[in-house]
Each structure stands twice: as C-alpha cells, then as structure tokens.
C-alpha positions in Angstrom: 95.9 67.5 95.4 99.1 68.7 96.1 98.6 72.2 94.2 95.3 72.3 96.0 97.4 72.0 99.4 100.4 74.6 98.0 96.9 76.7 97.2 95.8 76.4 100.5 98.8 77.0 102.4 99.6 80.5 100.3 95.9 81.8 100.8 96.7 81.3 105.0 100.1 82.7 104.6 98.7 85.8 103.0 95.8 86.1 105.8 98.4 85.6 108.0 100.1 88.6 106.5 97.2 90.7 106.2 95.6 90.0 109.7 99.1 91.3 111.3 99.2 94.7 109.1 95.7 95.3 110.3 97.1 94.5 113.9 100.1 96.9 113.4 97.7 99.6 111.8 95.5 99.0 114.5 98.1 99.8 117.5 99.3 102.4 115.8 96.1 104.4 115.7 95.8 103.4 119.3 98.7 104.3 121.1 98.1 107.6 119.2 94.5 108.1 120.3 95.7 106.8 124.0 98.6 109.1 123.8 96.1 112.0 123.0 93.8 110.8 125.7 96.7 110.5 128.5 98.0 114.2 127.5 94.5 116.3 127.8 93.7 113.6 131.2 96.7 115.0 132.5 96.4 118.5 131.8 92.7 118.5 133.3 94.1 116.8 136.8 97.0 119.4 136.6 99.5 116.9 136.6 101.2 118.9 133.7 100.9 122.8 133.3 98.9 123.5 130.2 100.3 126.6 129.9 103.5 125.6 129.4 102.9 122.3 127.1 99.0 123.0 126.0 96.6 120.3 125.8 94.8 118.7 122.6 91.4 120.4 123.6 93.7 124.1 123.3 95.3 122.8 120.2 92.3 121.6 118.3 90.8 125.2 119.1 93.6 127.3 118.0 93.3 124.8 114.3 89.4 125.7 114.5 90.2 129.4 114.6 93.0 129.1 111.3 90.9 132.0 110.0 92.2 134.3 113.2 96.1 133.5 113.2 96.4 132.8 109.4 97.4 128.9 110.3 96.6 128.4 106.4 98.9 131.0 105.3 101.8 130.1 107.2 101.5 126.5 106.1 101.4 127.1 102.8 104.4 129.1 103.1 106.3 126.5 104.5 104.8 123.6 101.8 106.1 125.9 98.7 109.3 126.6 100.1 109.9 122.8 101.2 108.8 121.8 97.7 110.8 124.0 96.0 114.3 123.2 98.1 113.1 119.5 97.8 112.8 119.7 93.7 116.1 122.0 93.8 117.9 119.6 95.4 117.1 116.7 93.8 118.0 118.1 90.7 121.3 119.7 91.4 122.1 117.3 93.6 121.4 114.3 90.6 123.5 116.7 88.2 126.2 116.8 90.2 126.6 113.4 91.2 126.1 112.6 87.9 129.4 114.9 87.0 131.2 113.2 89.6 130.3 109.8 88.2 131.4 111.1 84.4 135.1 112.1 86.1 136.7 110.1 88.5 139.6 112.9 88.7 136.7 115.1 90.0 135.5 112.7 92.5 138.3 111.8 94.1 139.5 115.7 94.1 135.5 117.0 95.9 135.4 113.7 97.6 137.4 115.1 101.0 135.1 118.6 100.4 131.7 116.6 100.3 132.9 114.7 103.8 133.2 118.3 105.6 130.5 119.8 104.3 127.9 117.3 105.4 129.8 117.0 108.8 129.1 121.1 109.0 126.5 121.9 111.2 124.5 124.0 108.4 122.8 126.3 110.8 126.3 128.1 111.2 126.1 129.0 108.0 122.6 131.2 108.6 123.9 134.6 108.7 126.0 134.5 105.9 123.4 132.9 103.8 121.3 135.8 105.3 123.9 138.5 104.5 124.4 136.9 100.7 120.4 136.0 99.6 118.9 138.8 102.0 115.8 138.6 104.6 113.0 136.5 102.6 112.1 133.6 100.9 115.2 132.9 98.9 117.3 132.5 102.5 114.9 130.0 103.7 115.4 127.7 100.4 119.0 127.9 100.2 119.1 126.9 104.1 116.7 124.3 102.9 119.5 123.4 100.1 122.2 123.4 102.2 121.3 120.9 104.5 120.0 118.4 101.8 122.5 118.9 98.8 124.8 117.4 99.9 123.3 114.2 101.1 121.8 113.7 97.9 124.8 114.4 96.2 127.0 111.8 98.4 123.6 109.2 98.2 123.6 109.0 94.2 127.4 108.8 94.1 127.2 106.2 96.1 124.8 104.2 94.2 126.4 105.4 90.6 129.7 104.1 91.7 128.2 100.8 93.0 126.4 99.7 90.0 126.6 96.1 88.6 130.4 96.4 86.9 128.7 92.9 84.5 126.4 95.3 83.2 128.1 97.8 82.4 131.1 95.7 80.9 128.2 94.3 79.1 127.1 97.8 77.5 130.3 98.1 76.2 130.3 95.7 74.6 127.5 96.5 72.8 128.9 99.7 71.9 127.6 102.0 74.6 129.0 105.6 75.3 129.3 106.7 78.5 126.4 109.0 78.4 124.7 105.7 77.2 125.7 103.6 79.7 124.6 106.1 82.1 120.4 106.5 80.9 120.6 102.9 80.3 122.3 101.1 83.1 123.3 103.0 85.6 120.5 105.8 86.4 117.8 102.7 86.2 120.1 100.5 88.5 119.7 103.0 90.8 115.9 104.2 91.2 115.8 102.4 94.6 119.0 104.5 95.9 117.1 107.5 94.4 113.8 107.1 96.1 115.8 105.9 99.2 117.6 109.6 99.1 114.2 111.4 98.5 112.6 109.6 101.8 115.2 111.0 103.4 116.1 114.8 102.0 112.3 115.5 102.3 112.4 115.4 106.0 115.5 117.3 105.6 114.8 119.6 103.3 111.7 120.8 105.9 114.6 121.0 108.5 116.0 123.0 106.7 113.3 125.2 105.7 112.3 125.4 109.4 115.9 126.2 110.6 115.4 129.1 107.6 112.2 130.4 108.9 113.5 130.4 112.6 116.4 132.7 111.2 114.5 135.1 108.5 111.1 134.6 107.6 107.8 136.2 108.4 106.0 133.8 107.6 105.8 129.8 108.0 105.5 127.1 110.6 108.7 127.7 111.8 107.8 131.7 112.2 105.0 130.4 114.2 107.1 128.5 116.5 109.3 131.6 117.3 106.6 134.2 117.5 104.3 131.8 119.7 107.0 131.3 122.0 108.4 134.8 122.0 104.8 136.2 123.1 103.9 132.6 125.2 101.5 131.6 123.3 102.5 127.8 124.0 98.9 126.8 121.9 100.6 128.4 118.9 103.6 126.7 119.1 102.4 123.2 119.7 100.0 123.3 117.1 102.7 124.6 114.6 104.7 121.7 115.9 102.0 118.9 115.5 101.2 120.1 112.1 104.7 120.0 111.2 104.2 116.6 112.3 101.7 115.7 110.2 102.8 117.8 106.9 106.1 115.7 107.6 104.4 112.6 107.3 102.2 113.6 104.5 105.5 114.6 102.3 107.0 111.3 102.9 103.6 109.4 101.8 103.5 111.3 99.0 107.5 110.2 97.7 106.3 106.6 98.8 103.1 107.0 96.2 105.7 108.2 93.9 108.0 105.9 94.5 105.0 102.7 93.7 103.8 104.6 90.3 107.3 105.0 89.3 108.6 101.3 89.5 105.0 100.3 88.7 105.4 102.2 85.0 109.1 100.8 84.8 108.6 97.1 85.8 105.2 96.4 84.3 
C-alpha cells in the first residue's frame, strides 16, 4: 500500500513537472508570436517608422527573395567561420590550459597576462589583426579567436585546478603519472566545466566573427548589417540581425545535444 502511495505521489510529481514545461514552452512561443504581432500592428498604424526599424511582413519578404541578395551565401559564410574559430578555440584553448595545469611555475607567471587580456576590449585589436592576417577570412577567425581564447583558457584552468584533491591523492596512490592523472581524473571531472565553457564561447565566438565581418569581410551576416545600413536598406539589416538571432540559438542547441550524447556515452 505504501509503495502504491510513494507510486502514486511520483507519477503526480512528474505531471506536475511536465504540465509546467509545456506551460513555460507554451509562453514562450507566445510572447514571441505576440511580440511579432505587436511590431507589424504598430508599423501598419504608423506608430513606428518602418523604414527605420522594418516590419516582420518586410522581413519575411527580403528571407523569401534569399535567391536575390545571396542571404544563403552570406550565412554560410558566417556558420564556417564561427565553426571553425569555435573548434580552434576549443582546442587551443584546452591545450593551453592543460599546459598551465602541467606547470604551476607557468601559471602563476601568465596568470596576471590572462587577467588583461580578457579585460581588453578585443575590437581594438582589429586593425592590427587586419594589418598581420590581411583583408579575408583568416582576419575574421582570429578576431573570432581572440575574443573566445581566452575565456576558455581561464574556464578549464579553473576547473583543472579545482578538481577533487581525494581523487587525485587517490591516483597516486595507485601509481598514476601526471599525464595519467590528467585523462583519468581530472579531464573527466571536468566535462561539465567544459560544456559549461562551450555554451558560452559559441555565442562568443559569433561575436567575434561578426565584430570580424564588420571590420574585413565581404561576405557574412555581419557584412550584411554594414552594407544594409550603409545603403538604408533597414530590411537587410534586420533580417541579418534576426537570423543571427536564430543561428545563435541554433549553435547553442546543438552544444546542448552534444553536451546529452556526450555524458550519455560516459555515464551509461
């Protein structure tokens, strides 16, 4: 009787739980759709100049007609150069955390270096990046890197530093190297810290690449925004800035998916 209550009472907990995710989901989709609905109302009663901030109707259009200002192109550009800067700096920025982690000598020698450099505003650093990598591509990732290296680098350090002293006393005792200690405890310890950094730097990373584009490129979202607003073409540059929206929010789905396979494969 009493498991059948404990039964009972977990089945309504998890309704309970499931009934208020729909709800959230649910007010989600509508403050968007009422958001939407206000902003072309609005527009039509000319209590906002369209011109100036478009409308949904104008910016549905202009994504209707991607075959007239390359719209697929541009974005495409942008998602190769994000994912490259975002796989870049994961990797170097893992590596180099990882070399700080090996040598304390070496951390505490960058540590004051990694401080100012991620208290630099980055886009000061355009035109010499410009001047060094040249007009093109490679400009646009290495903004992209400079404004989500050193995050990641400072995130995993963190977490590296942080781990469980037990286990790794523990792994010494067991006769663990340090490069040992490191696949087996600490890197694993830390996958949440990892995917925690990656939520973040991916949203960074296409700051960055935008900032890049805004600077250099002749091609991209971020192109888009500058040439839409440098010819008033406010469409343009709404539309760029909505999909940005939405490509943003896509990239971070797409670490969270990660993320679940990931532990899923680890922990199962």
């Amino acid at each position: 009787m009493n498991n059948q209550n404990v039964s009972a009472a977990r089945i309504k907990y998890l309704s309970g739980i499931k009934k208020q995710k729909t709800l959230i989901i649910t007010c989600q989709f509508a403050l968007l759709f009422l958001t939407i609905f206000i902003w072309e109302l609005f527009a039509h009663l000319g209590l906002i100049d369209s011109f100036i901030m478009s409308q949904p109707s104008r910016i549905w259009r202009t994504i209707a007609n991607f075959q007239n200002n390359d719209l697929l192109l541009h974005i495409g550009v942008t998602v190769l150069e994000t994912a490259i800067g975002f796989s870049l700096g994961v990797l170097i920025g893992i590596s180099v955390a990882f070399i700080l982690w090996w040598s304390k000598f070496l951390s505490k020698v960058f540590a004051p270096y990694l401080v100012v450099l991620n208290a630099l505003p980055k886009i000061a650093l355009g035109p010499v990046i410009i001047i060094w990598a040249g007009a093109g591509m490679q400009a646009v990732i290495i903004m992209a890197l400079a404004i989500s290296l050193v995050v990641t680098i400072m995130e995993m350090l963190s977490g590296f530093q942080n781990t469980d002293a037990s286990l790794i006393k523990m792994s010494k005792t067991f006769g663990a190297n340090r490069l040992q200690t490191f696949i087996k405890i600490v890197f694993p310890s830390n996958l949440h810290t990892l995917f925690n950094c990656l939520k973040i730097n991916i949203g960074l990373t296409l700051v960055g690449v935008i900032a890049g584009e805004f600077l250099v490129s002749r091609a991209g979202l971020g192109y888009l925004i500058i040439y839409g607003g440098q010819v008033f073409q406010m469409d343009l540059v709404m539309t760029s800035v909505i999909i940005l929206a939405v490509l943003a929010a896509l990239l971070y789905r797409l670490v969270v998916l990660v993320e679940y396979l990931v532990i899923w494969v680890c922990y199962k």
